[in-house]
C-alpha positions in Angstrom: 14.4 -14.3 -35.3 10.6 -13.7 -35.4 9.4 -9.8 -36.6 6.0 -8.9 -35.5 4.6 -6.0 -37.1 1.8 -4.4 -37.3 -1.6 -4.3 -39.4 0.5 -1.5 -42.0 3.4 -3.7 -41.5 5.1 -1.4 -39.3 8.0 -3.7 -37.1 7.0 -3.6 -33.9 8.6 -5.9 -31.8 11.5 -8.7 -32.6 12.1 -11.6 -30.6 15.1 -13.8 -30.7 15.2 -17.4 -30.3 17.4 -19.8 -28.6 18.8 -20.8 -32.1 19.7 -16.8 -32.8 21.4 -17.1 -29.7 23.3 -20.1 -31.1 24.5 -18.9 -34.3 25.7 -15.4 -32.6 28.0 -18.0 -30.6 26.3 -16.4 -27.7 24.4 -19.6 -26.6 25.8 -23.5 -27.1 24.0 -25.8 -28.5 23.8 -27.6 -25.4 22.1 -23.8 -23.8 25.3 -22.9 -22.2 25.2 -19.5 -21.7 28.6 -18.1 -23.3 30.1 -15.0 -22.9 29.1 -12.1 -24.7 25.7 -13.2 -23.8 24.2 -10.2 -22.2 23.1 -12.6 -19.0 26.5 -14.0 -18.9 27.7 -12.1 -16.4 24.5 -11.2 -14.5 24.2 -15.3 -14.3 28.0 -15.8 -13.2 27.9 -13.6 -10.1 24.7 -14.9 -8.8 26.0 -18.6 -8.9 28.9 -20.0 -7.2 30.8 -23.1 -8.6 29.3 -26.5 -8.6 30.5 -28.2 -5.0 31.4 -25.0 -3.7 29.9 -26.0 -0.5 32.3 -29.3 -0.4 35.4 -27.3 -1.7 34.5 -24.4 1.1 34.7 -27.2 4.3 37.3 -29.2 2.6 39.5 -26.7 1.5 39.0 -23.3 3.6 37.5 -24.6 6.8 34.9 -21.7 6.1 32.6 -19.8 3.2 35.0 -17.5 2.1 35.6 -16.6 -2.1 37.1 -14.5 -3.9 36.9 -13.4 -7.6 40.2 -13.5 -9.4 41.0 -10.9 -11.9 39.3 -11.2 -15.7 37.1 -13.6 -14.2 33.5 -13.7 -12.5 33.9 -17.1 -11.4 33.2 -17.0 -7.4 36.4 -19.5 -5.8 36.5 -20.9 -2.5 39.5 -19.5 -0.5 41.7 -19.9 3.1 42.0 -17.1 5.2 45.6 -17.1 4.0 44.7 -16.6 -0.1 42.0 -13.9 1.2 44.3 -11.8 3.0 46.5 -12.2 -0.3 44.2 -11.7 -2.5 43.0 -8.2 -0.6 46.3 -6.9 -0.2 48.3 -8.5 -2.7 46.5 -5.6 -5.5 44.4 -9.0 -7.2 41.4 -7.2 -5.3 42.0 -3.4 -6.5 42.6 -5.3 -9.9 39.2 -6.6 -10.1 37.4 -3.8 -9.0 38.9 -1.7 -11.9 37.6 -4.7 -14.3 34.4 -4.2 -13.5 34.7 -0.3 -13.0 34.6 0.2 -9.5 36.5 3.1 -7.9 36.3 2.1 -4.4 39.3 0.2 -2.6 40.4 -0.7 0.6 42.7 2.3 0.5 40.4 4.4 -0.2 
């Protein structure tokens, strides 16, 4: 952690480093970044999984994912696990995880 302060010594700003990250358990060694981080989740819904592209044709014949329940990992999905996964409740489940109020039947 680095202080900056000011001529009367006055803290004015604090900047954290990589390694403060590390020894939070925030940040791997390796610059994973882990949860708890306060990016983690900001930088999991903005990325889908590596090969995503492959497991999309492959698998699902189309670009469809959905984001099971206490997870934000985007997974590829057939039309057949989507319409599961939006009326099966596994969508209304992960909307209340991340404290949305809006459903499908609503």
């Amino acid at each position: 952690m680095i202080e900056i302060r000011d001529e009367k010594g006055d803290l004015r700003e604090v900047r954290l480093t990589a390694n403060d990250f590390v020894d939070a358990g925030l940040l791997s060694s390796g610059g994973i970044i882990l949860p708890g981080h306060p990016l983690h989740d900001v930088t999991i819904n903005q990325n889908l999984p590596p090969g995503w592209q492959e497991d999309a044709f492959n698998d699902c014949n189309a670009g469809q994912f959905i984001i099971k329940a206490g997870s934000a990992l985007m997974t590829p999905a057939s039309e057949q696990e989507l319409t599961e996964y939006l009326h099966g409740g596994e969508y209304e489940e992960h909307l209340e995880n991340i404290g949305e109020s809006e459903t499908l039947n609503s």
